[in-house]
C-alpha positions in Angstrom: 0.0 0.0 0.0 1.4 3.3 -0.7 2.4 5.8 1.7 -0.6 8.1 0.9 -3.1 5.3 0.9 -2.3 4.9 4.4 -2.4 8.7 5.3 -5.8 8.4 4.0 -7.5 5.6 5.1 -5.8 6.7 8.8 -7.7 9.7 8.6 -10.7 8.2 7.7 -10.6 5.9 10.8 -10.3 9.4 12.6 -13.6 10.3 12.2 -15.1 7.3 12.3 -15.5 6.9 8.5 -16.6 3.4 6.9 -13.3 1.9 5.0 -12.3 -0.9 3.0 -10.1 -3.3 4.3 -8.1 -6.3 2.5 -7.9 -9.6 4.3 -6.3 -11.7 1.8 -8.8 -11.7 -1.1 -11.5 -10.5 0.2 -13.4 -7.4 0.9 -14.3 -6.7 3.9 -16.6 -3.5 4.9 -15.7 -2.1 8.6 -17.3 0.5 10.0 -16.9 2.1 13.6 -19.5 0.7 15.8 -19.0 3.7 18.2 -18.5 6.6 15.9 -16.1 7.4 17.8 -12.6 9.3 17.5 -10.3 5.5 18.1 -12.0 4.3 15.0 -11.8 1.0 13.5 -8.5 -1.7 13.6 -6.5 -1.1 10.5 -6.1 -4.2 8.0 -3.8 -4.2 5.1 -3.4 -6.5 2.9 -0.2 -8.3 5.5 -0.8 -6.0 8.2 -3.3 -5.9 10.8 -2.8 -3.3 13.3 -4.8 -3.3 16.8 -5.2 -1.3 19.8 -5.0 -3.0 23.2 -5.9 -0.8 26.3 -4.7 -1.4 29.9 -6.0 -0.9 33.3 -2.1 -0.2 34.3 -0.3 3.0 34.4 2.3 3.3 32.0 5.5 0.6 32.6 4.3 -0.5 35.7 6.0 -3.2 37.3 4.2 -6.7 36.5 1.3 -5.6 35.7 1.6 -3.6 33.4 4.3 -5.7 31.2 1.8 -8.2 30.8 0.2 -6.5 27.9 3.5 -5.6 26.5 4.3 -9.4 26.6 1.4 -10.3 24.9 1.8 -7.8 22.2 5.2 -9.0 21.4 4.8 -12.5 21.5 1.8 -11.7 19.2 3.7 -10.2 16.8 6.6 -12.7 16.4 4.7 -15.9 15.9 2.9 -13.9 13.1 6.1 -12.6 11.8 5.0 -8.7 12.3 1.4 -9.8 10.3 -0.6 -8.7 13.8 1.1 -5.5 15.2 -0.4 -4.2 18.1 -0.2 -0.9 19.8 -0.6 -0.9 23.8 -1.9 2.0 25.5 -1.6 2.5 29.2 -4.4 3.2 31.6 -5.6 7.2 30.5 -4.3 7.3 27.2 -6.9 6.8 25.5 -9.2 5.5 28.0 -9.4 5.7 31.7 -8.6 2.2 33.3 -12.1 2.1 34.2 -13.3 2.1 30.9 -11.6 -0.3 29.4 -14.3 -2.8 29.5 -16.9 -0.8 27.4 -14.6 0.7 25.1 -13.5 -2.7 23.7 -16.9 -3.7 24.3 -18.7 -1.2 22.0 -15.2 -1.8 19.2 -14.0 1.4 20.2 -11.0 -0.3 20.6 -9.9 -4.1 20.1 -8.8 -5.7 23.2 -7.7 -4.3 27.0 -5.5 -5.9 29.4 -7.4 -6.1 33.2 -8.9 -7.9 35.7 -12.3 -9.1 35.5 -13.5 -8.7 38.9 -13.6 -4.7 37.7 -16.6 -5.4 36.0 -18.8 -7.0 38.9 -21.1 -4.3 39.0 -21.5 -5.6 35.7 -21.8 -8.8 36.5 -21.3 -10.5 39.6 -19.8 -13.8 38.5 -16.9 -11.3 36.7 -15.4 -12.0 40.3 -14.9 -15.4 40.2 -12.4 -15.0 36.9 -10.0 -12.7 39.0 -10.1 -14.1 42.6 -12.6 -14.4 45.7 -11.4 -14.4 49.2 -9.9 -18.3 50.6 -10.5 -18.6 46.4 -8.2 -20.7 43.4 -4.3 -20.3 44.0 -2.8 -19.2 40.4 -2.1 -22.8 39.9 -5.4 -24.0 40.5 -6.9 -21.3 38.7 -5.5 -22.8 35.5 -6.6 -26.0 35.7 -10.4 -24.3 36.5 -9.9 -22.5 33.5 -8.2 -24.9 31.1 -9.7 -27.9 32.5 -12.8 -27.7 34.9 -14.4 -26.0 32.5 -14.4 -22.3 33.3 -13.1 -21.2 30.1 -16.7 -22.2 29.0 -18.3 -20.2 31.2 -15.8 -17.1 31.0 -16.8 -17.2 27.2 -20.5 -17.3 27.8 -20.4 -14.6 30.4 -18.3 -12.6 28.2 -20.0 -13.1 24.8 -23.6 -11.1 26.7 -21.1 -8.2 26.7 -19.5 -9.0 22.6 -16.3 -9.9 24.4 -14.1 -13.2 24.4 -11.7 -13.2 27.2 -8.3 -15.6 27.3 -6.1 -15.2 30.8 -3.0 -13.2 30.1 -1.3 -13.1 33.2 -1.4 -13.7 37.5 0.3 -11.6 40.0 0.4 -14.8 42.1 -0.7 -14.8 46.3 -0.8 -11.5 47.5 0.1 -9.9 50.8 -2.5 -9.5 53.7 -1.7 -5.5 53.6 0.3 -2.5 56.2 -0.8 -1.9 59.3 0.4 1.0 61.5 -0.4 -1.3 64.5 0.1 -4.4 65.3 -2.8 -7.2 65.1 -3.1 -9.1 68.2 -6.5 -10.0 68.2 -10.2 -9.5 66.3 -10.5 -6.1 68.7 -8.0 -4.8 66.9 -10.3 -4.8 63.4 -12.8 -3.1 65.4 -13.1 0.7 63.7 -9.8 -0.4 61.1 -10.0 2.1 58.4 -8.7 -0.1 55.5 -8.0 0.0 52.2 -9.4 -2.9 50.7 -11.8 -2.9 47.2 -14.3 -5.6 46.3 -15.2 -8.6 48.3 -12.5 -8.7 50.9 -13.6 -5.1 51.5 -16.5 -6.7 52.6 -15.5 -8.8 54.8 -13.5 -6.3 56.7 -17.0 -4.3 57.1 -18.3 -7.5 58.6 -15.4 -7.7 60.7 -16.0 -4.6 62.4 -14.0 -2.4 60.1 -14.3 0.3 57.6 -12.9 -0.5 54.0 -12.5 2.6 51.8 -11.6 2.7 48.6 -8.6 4.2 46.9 -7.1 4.1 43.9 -3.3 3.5 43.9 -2.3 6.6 43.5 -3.8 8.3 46.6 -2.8 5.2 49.2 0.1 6.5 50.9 -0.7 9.9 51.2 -4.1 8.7 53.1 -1.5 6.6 55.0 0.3 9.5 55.5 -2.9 11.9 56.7 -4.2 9.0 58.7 -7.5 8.6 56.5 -6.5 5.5 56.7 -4.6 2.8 59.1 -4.0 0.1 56.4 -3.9 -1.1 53.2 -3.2 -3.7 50.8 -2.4 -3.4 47.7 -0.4 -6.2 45.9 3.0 -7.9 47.3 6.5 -7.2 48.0 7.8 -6.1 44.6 4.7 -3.5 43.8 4.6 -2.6 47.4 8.1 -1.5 47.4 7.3 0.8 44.7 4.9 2.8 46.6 6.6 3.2 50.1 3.6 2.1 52.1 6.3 0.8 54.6 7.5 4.0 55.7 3.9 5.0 57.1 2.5 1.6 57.9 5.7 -0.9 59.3 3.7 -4.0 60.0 3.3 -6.2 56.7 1.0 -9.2 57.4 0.8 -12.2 55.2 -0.1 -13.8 53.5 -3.8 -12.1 52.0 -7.0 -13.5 52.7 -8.7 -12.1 49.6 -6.6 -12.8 46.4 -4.9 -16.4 46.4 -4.0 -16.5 43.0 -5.3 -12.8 41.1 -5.8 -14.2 37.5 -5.4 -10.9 34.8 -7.2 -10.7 31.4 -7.3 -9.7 27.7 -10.4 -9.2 26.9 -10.7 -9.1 23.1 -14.0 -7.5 20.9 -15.8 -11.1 20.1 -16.0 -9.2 16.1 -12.6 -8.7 15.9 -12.1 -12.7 17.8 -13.8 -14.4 15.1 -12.8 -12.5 12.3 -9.1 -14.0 13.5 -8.5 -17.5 11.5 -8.3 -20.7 13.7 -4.5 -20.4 13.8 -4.7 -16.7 14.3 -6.8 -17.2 17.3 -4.2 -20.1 18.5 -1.6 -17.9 18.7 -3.7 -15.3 20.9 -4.1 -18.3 23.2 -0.4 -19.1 22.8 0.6 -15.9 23.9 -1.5 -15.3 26.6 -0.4 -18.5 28.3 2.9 -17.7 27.9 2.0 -13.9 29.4 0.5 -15.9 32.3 3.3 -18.0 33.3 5.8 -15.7 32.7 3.9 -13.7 34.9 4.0 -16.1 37.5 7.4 -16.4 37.6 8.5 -12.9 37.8 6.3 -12.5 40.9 7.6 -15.1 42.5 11.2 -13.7 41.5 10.5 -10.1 42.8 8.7 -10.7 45.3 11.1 -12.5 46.9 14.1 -10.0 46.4 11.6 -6.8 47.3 11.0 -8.9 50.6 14.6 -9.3 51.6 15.4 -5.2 50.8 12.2 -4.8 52.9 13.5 -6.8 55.9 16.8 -6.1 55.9 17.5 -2.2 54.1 13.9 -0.6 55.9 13.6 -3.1 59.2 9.4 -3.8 58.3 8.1 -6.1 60.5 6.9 -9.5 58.9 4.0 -10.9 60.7 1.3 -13.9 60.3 -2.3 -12.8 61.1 -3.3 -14.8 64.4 -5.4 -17.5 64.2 -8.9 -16.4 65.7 -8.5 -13.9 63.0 -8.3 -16.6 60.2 -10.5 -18.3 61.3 -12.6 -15.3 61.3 -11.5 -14.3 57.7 -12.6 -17.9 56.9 -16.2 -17.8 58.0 -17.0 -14.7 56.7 -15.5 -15.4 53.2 -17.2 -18.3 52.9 -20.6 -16.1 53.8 -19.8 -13.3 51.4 -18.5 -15.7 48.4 -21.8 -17.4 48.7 -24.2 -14.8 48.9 -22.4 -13.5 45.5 -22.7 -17.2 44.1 -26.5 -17.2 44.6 -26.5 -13.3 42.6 -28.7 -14.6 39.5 -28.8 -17.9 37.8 -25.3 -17.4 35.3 -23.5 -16.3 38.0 -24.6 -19.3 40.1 -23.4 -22.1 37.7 -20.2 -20.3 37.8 -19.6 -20.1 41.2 -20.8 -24.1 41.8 -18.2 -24.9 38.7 -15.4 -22.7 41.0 -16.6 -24.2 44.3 -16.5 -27.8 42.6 -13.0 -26.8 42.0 -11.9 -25.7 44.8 -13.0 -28.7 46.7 -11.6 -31.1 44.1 -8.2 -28.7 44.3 -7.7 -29.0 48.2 -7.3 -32.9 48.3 -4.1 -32.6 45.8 -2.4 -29.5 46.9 -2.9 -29.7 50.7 -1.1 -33.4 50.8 1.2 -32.1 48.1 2.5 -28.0 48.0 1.0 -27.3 51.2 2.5 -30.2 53.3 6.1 -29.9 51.4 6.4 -25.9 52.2 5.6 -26.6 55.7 8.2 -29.5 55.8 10.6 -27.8 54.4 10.6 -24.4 56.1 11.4 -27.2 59.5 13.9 -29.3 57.8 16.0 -25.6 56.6 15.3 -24.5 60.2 17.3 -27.1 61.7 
């Protein structure tokens, strides 16, 4: 294509124009569903471009390389064929609005995580994490093989999207405390920074969640709007300096096990992709995923040791009458959710079905082996 075919069909898309598009062949007529400025994905003859937008500020650690990975990996396997542009969270979208504006075909894909879009639909949550939920282990063999792929795609389709995990920020921290936590008093009046369904349970617990985005945390930390807060693990944690207003770091989290992220991709633009096209979309989502996986287990690790040793935080295990506590009312919260409407039902008695199944393998297996290890390096 020449140079000032381009130029023109790229200002067309600019005002939401209908073009013409070659895929192979074959005319195909696209037209903005939206009207809107972001236009319609651009398709060449051997070129399709796309526009993926995040939930994640701009090269943010972990989460926001997933959709950088994804990207990339895309456009290898198709030898630069499928070239797409990532935009960070307020770009062209707030991270918010990701969800709709792929949604509508205002765009063509975002990178996110699903339990944003409960108020959407409640059973949204069960594809991210729910408190005492999936580890990120686990949640792949829900997804790949307990059938919650099937009904992440049904979910998804009510809203035109198809949606493929792309990544998992692993078991994250219980959150920073000013104080220490001795006992269930002590969640009495809390003013914590928790979102979603864990925020719930610390209402239930006699606390006061408030949400925050990441931005504002440590300066409420700072004010004292707030005693606590979680936020992700070690490595992200690090980043944002909770630890110089709140030194206690408990651990691990009651409310995300195993935080599964998303691309979410426009279910027109999914199944105009060929079988193999759509392959490698999987392919490189997996790989996002457990890449992913590794990396937080690799900085995590490192941020924790700099934490202990370069800012003196003090590491501590929530006690057990609070578990136990964080247990019961999970269970009641996770429920309620699961009985929402009838879709979001089958979901959550497909995740529960899971979870149980889940529990007799990696209890006797990874569970019993950390424990007997951590005592056999002890001695």
């Amino acid at each position: 294509m020449k140079r000032r075919n381009i130029l023109t069909a790229a200002a067309a898309l600019a005002t939401g124009a209908t073009t013409i598009a070659v895929l192979g062949k074959k005319k195909t007529e696209i037209t903005s569903p939206a009207q809107t400025p972001l236009g319609a994905p651009y398709i060449s003859k051997n070129l399709r471009k796309l526009r993926l937008v995040t939930s994640w500020p701009k090269d943010f650690p972990g989460l926001g390389m997933m959709p950088n990975r994804v990207a990339q990996y895309v456009h290898t396997m198709t030898n630069g064929r499928i070239d797409i542009k990532v935009f960070s969270a307020g770009e062209l979208v707030g991270a918010a609005e990701v969800f709709d504006t792929v949604s509508t075909g205002a765009a063509d894909m975002y990178h996110s995580a699903e339990y944003y879009w409960q108020g959407k639909a409640k059973g949204f949550s069960f594809f991210t994490a729910v408190p005492l939920g999936l580890t990120a282990t686990e949640m792949v063999g829900w997804i790949e093989f307990g059938g919650g792929q099937q009904l992440w795609d049904s979910l998804s389709a009510k809203f035109n999207i198809k949606a493929i995990q792309a990544g998992n920020s692993g078991h994250q921290m219980g959150g920073w405390f000013k104080k220490e936590i001795r006992s269930l008093e002590d969640f009495k009046g809390l003013k914590m920074r928790m979102p979603g369904i864990g925020g719930e349970v610390i209402r239930r617990m006699g606390g006061a969640a408030v949400k925050l985005s990441g931005g504002e945390i440590y300066q409420a930390l700072q004010s004292g709007a707030i005693d606590a807060t979680e936020w992700v693990g070690p490595w992200n944690d690090y980043a944002f300096g909770f630890y110089r207003e709140a030194p206690y770091y408990y651990g691990p989290g009651f409310h995300e096990p195993g935080a599964a992220l998303s691309l979410g991709i426009n279910l027109d633009i999914w199944n105009s992709f060929s079988a193999s096209d759509k392959a490698i979309f999987e392919s490189a989502c997996h790989k996002a995923s457990n890449i992913a996986v590794g990396e937080y287990t690799h900085e995590n690790a490192k941020a924790l040791i700099t934490l202990r040793e370069e800012h003196n935080i003090h590491a501590r295990v929530f006690p057990k009458e609070v578990w136990d506590k964080f247990g019961t009312i999970s269970n009641e919260v996770v429920s309620e959710i699961g009985q929402s409407d009838k879709e979001t039902r089958k979901i959550f008695e497909s995740y529960i079905k899971a979870r149980n199944g889940y529990r007799s393998w990696t209890e006797i297996s990874e569970g019993q082996y950390i424990t007997a290890r951590k005592a056999s390096l002890a001695t």
